[in-house]
Biotite code that builds the C-alpha atoms (Angstrom):
import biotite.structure as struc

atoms = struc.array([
    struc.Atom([7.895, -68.707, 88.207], chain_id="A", res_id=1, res_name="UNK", atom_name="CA", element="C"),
    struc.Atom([9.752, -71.058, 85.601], chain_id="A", res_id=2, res_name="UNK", atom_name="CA", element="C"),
    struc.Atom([12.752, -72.528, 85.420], chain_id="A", res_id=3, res_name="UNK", atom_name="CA", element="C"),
    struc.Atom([14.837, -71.195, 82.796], chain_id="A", res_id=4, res_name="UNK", atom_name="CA", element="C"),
    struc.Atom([18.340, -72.951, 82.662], chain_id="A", res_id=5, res_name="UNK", atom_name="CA", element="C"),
    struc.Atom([19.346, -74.643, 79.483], chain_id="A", res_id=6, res_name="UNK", atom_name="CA", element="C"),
    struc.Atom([17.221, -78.268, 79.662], chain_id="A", res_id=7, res_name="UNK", atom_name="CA", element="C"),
    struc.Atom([14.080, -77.002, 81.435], chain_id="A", res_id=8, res_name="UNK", atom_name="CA", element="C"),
    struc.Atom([10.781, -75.904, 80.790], chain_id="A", res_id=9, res_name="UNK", atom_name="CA", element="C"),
    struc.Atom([11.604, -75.725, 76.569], chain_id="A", res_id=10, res_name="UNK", atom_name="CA", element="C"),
    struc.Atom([8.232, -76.547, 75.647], chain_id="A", res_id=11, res_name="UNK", atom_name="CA", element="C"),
    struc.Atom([7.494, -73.075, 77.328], chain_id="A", res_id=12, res_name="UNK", atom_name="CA", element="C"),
    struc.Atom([10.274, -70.842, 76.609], chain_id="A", res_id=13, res_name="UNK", atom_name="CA", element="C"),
    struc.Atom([9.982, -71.571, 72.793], chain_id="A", res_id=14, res_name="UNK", atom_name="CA", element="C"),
    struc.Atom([6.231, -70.207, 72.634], chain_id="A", res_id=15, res_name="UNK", atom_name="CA", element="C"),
    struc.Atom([7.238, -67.053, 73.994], chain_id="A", res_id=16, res_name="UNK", atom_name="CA", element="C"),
    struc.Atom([10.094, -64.932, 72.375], chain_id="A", res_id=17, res_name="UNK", atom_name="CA", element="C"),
    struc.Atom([10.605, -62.671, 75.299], chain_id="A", res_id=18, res_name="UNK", atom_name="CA", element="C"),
    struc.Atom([11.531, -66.057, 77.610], chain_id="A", res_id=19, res_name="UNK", atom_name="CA", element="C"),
    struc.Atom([13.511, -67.358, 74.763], chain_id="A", res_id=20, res_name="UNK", atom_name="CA", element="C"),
    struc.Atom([15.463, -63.525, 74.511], chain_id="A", res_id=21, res_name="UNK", atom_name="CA", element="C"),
    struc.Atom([15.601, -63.825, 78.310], chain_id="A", res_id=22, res_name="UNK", atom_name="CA", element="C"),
    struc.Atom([17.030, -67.005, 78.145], chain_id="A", res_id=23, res_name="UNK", atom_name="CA", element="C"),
    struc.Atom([19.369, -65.779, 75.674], chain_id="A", res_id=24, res_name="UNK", atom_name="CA", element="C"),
    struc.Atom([20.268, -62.587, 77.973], chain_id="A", res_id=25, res_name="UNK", atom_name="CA", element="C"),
    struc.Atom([21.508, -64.862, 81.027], chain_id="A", res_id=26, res_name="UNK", atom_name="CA", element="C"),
    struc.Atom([23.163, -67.422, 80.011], chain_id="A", res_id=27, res_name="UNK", atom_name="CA", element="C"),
    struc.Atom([25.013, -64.839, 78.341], chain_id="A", res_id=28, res_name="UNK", atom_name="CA", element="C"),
    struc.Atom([26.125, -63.367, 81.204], chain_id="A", res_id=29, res_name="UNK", atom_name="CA", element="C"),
    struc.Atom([27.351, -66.432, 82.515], chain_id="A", res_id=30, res_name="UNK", atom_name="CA", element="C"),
    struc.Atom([29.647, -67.236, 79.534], chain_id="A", res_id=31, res_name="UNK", atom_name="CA", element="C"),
    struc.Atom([31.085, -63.767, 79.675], chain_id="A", res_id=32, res_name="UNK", atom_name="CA", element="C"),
    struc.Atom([31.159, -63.453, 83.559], chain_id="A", res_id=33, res_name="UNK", atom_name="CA", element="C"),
    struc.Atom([33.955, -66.301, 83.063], chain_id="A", res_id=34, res_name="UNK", atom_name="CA", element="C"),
    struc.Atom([36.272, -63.703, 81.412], chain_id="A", res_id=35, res_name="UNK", atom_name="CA", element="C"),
    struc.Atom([35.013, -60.315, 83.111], chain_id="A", res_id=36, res_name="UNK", atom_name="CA", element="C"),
    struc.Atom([33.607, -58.901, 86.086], chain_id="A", res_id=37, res_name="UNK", atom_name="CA", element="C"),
    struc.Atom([29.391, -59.153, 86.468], chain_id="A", res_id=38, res_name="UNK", atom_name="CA", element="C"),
    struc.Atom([29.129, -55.602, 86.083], chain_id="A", res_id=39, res_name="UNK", atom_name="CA", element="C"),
    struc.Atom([30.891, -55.879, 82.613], chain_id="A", res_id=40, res_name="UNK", atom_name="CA", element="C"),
    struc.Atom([29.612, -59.481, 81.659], chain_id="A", res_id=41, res_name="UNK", atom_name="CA", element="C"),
    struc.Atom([25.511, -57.875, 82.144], chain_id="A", res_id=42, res_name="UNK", atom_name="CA", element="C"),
    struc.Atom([26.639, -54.563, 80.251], chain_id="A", res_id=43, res_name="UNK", atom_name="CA", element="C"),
    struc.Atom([28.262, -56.665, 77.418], chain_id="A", res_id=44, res_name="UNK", atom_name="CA", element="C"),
    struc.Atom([25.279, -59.742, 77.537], chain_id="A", res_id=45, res_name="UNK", atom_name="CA", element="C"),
    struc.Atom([23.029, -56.465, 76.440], chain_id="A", res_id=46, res_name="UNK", atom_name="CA", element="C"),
    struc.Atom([24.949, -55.160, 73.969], chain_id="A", res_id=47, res_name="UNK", atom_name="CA", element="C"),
    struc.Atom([24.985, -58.295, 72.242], chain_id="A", res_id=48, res_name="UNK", atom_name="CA", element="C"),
    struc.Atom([21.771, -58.710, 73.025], chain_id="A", res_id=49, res_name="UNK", atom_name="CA", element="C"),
    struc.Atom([20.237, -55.399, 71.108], chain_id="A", res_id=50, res_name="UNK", atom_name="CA", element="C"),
    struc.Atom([23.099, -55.641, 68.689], chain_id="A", res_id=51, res_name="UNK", atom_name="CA", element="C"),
    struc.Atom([21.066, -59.243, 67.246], chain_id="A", res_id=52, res_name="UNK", atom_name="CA", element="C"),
    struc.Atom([17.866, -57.242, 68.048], chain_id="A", res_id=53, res_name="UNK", atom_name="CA", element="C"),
    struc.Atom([16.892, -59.637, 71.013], chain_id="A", res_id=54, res_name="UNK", atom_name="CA", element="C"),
    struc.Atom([14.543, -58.139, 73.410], chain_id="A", res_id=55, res_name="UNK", atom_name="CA", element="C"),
    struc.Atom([16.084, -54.732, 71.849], chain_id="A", res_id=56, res_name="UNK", atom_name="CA", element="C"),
    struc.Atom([12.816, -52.911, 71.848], chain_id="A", res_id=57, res_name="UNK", atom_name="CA", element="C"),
    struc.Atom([12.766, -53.770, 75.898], chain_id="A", res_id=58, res_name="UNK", atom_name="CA", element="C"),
    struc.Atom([16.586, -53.693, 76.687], chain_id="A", res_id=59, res_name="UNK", atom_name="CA", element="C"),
    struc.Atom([17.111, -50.194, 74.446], chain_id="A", res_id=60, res_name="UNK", atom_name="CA", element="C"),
    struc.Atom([14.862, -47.905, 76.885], chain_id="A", res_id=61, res_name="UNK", atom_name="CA", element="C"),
    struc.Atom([14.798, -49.866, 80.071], chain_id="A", res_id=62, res_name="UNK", atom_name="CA", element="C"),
    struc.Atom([18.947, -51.073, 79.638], chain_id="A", res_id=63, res_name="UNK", atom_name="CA", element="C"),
    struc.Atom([19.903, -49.010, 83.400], chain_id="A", res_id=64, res_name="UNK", atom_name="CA", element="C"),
    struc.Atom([16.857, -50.538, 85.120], chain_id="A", res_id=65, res_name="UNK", atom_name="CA", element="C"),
    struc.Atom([17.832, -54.376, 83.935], chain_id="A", res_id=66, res_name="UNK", atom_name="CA", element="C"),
    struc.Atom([21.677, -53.590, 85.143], chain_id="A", res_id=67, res_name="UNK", atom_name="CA", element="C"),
    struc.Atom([20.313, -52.438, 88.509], chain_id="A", res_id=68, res_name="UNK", atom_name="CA", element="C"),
    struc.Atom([18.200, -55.497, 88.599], chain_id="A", res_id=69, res_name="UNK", atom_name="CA", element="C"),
    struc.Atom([21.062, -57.899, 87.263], chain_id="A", res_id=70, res_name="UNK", atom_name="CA", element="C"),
    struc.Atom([23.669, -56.380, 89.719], chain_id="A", res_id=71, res_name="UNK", atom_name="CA", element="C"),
    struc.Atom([22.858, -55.058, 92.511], chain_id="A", res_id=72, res_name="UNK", atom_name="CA", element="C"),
    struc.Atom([24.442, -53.097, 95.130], chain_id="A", res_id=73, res_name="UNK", atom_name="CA", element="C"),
    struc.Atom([26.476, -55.682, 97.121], chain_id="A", res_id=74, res_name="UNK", atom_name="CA", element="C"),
    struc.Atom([26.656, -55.049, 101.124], chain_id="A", res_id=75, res_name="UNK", atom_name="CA", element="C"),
    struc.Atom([30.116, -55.714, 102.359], chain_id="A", res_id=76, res_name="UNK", atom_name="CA", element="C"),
    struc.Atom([30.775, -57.458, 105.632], chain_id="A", res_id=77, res_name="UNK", atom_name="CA", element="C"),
    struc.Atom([33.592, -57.610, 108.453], chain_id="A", res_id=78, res_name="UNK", atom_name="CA", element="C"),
    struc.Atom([36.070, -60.875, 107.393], chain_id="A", res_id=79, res_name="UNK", atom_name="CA", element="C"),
    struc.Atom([37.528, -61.593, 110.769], chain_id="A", res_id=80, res_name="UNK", atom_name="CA", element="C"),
    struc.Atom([39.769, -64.028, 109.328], chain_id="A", res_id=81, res_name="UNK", atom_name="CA", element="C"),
    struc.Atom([41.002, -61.234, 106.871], chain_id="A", res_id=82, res_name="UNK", atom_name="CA", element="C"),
    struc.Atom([40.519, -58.492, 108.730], chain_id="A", res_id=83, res_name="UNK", atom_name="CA", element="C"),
    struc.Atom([38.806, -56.559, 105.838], chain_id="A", res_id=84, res_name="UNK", atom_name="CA", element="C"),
    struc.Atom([35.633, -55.703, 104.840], chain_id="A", res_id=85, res_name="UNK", atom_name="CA", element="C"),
    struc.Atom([34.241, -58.075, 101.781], chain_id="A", res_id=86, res_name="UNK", atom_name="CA", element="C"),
    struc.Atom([31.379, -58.001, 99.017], chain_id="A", res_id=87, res_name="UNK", atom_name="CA", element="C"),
    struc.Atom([28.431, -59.969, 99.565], chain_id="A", res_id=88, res_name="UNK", atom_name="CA", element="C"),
    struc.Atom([27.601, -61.335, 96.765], chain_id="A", res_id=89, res_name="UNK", atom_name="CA", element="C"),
    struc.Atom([23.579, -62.217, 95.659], chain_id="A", res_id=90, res_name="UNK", atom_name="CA", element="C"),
    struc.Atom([24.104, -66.001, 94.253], chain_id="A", res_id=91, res_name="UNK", atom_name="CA", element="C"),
    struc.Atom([21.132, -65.310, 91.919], chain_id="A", res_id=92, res_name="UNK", atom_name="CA", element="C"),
    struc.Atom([19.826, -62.168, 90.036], chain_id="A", res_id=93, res_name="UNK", atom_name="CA", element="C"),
    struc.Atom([17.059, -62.311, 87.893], chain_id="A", res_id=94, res_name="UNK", atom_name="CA", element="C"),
    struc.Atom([14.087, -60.335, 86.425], chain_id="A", res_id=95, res_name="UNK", atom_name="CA", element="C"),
    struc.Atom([10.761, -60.566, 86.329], chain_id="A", res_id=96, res_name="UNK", atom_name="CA", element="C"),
    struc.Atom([8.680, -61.023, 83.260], chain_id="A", res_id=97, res_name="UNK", atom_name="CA", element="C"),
    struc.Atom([5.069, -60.990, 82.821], chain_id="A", res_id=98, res_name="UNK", atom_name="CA", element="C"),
    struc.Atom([4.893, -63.037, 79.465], chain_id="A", res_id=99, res_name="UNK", atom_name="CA", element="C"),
    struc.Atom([1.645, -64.239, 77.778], chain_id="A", res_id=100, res_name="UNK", atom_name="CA", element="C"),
    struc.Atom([1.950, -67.777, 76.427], chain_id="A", res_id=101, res_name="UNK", atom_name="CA", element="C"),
    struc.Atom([0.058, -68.329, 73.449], chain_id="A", res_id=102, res_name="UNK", atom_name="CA", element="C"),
    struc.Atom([-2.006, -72.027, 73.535], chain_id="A", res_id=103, res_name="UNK", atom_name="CA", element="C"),
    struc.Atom([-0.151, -74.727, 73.792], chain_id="A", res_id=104, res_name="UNK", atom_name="CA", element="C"),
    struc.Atom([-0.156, -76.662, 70.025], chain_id="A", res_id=105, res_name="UNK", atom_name="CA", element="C"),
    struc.Atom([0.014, -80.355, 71.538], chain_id="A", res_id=106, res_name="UNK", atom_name="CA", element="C"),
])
């Protein structure tokens, strides 16, 4: 596994397009999760996504399996102190890619 937030691992994300469209794909649906629900912000990251024809030709037939990955059912638990039942929310979600690297050019 890699670490793909903005400042890590470049050197390995940019010699593989599907990390780089990956990339692309969450962060996203982190800028758009700041005005919208995650449900919305994942359905509108891959929109956008296969609208610029990023990772279209995986996102296009496999779109319900990545939202179900992305988001999924939340559990909801007792709040005493509300008295109400409340999401539990994952604090990651993330897919996983099998990617071949091609050599390294340093």
């Amino acid at each position: 596994m890699i670490n793909i937030n903005p400042g890590n691992n470049e050197n390995i994300i940019r010699r593989s397009s599907a990390l780089t469209g990956y990339t692309f794909l969450i962060e996203l649906v982190r800028k758009y999760e700041q005005e919208m629900g995650l449900k919305e912000a994942i359905c509108a990251a891959i929109d956008e996504c296969i609208d610029s024809d990023i990772l279209a030709d995986f996102l296009s037939p496999h779109r319900n399996e990545v939202e179900k990955l992305m988001n999924p059912a939340r559990p909801n638990i007792h709040d005493p102190t509300r008295n109400t039942m409340v999401p539990i929310r994952p604090k990651t979600a993330s897919l996983v890619m099998a990617v071949e690297l091609p050599p390294d050019p340093a």
